[in-house]
C-alpha atoms as a printed R data frame, in Angstrom:
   type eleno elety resid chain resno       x       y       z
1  ATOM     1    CA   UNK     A     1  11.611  -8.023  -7.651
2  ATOM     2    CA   UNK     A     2  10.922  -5.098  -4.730
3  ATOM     3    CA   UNK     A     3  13.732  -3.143  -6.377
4  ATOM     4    CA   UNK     A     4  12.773  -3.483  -9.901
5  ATOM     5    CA   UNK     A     5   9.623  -2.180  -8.900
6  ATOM     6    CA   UNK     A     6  10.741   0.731  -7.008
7  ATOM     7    CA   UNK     A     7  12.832   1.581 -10.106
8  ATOM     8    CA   UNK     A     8   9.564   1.440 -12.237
9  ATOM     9    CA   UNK     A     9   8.276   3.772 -10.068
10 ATOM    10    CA   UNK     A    10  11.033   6.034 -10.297
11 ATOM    11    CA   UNK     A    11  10.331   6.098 -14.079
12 ATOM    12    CA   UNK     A    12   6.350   6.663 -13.573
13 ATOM    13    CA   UNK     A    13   6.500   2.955 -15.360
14 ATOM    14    CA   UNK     A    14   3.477   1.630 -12.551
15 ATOM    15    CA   UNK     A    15   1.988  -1.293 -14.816
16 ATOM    16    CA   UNK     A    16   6.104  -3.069 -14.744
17 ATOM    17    CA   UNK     A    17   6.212  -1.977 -11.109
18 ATOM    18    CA   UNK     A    18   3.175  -3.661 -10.319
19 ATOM    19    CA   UNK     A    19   4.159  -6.888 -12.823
20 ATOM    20    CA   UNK     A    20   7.333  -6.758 -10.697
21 ATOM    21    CA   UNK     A    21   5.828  -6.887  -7.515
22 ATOM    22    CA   UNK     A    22   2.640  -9.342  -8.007
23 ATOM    23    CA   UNK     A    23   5.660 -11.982  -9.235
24 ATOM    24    CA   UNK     A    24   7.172 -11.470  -5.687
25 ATOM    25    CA   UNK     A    25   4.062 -11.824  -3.951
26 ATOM    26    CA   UNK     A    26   3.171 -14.922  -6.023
27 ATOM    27    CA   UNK     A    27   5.943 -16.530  -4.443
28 ATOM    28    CA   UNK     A    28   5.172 -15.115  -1.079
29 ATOM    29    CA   UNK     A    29   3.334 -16.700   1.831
30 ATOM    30    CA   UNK     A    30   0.672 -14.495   3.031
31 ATOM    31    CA   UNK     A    31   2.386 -12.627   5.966
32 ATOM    32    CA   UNK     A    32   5.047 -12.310   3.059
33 ATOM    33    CA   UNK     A    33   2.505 -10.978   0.845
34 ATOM    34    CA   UNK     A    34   1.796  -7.966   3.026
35 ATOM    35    CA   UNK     A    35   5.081  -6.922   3.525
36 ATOM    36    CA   UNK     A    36   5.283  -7.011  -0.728
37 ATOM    37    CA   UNK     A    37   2.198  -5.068  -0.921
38 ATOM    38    CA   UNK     A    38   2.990  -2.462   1.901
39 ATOM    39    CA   UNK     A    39   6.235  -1.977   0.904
40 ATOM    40    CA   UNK     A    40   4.671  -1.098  -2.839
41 ATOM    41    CA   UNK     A    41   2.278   1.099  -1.361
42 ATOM    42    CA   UNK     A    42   4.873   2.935   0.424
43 ATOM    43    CA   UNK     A    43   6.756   3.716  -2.652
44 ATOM    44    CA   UNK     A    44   4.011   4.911  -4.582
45 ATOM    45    CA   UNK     A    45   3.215   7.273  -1.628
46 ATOM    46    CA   UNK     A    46   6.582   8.840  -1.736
47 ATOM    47    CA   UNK     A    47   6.064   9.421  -5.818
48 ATOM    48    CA   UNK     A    48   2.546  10.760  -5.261
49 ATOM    49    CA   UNK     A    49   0.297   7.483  -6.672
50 ATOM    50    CA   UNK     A    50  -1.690   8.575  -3.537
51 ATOM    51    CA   UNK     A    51  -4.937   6.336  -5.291
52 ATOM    52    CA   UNK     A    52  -2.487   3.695  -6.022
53 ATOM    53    CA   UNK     A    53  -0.904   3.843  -2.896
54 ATOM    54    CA   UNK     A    54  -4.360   3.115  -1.253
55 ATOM    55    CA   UNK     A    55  -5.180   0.255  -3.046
56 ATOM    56    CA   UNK     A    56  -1.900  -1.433  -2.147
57 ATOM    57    CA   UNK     A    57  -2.161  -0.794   1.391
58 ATOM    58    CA   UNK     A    58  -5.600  -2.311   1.224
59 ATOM    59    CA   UNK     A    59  -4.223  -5.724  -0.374
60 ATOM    60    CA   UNK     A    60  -1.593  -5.589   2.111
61 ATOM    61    CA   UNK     A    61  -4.396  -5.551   4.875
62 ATOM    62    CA   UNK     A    62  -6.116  -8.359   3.343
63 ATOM    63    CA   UNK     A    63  -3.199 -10.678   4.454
64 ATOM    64    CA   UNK     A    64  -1.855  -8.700   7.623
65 ATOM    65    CA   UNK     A    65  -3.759  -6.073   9.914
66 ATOM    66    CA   UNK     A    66  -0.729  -4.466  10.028
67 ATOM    67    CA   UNK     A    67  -0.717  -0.483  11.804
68 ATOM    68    CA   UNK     A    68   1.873   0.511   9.471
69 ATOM    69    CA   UNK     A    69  -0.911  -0.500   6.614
70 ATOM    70    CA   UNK     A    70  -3.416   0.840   8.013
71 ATOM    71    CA   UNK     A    71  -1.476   4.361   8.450
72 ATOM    72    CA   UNK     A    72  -0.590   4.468   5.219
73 ATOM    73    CA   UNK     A    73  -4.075   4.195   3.844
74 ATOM    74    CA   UNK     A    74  -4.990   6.983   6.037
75 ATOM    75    CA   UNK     A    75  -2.132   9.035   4.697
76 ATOM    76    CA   UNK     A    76  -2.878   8.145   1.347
77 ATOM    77    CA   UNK     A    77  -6.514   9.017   1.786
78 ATOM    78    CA   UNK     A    78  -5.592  12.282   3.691
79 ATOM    79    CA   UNK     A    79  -3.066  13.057   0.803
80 ATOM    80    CA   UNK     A    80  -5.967  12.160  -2.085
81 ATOM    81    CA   UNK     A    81  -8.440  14.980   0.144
82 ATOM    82    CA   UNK     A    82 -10.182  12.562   1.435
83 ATOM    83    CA   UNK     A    83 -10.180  13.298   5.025
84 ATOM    84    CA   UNK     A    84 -13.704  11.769   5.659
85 ATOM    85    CA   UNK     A    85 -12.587   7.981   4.647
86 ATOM    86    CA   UNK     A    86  -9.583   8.450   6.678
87 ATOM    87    CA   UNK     A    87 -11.392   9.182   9.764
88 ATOM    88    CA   UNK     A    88 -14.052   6.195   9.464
89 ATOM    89    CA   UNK     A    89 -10.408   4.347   9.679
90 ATOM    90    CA   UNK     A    90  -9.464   5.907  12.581
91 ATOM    91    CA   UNK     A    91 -12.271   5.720  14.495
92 ATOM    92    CA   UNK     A    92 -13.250   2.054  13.438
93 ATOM    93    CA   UNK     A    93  -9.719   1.328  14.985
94 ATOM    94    CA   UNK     A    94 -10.362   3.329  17.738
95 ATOM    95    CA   UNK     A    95 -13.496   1.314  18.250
96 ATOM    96    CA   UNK     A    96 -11.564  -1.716  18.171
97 ATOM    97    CA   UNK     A    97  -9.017  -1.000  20.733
C-alpha cells in the first residue's frame, strides 16, 4: 500500500495516495499507524505538499511521539513560512526535556 502511495504522489494523484495509505493504516496497530502516517508525510515533503505533509506528521504523532515526527512538522512548517508554529514546537519540546 506504502508504495502505491508514493507512486500517487509521484503523479500529484494525493486523494489515491492518501486512499492507499489510510487502507494500510486500517490494518495497522497504532505504533504501526505512525510509521504509515510518517512515512506519508515524508513523501509529501520531498514533492512539496508542505500543508499536507504537516497534517500527516500530526496523525502520526497522535499514535507515536516520535522525534522524527515531530521534525518533520517543524520542517514542514518552516518550509510552508511558518517559522513562528515551528518554534512553539521546539520550545514546547525543549520545555519537556
Amino acid at each position: 500500500y506504502c508504495f502505491l502511495g508514493d507512486s500517487y504522489i509521484e503523479l500529484r494523484e494525493l486523494e489515491k495516495a492518501y486512499a492507499a495509505y489510510e487502507e494500510a493504516a486500517a490494518r495497522a496497530n497504532d505504533k504501526s499507524k505512525a510509521l504509515y502516517y510518517h512515512r506519508l508525510g515524508n513523501s509529501l515533503l520531498k514533492s512539496r505538499f508542505f500543508a499536507e505533509a504537516a497534517r500527516y506528521f500530526q496523525e502520526a504523532l497522535k499514535f507515536e511521539d516520535n522525534p522524527a515526527c515531530v521534525k518533520g512538522l517543524i520542517s514542514a512548517y518552516q518550509a510552508m513560512g511558518l517559522e513562528d508554529e515551528a518554534q512553539k514546537i521546539i520550545r514546547a519540546r525543549q520545555k519537556g526535556s
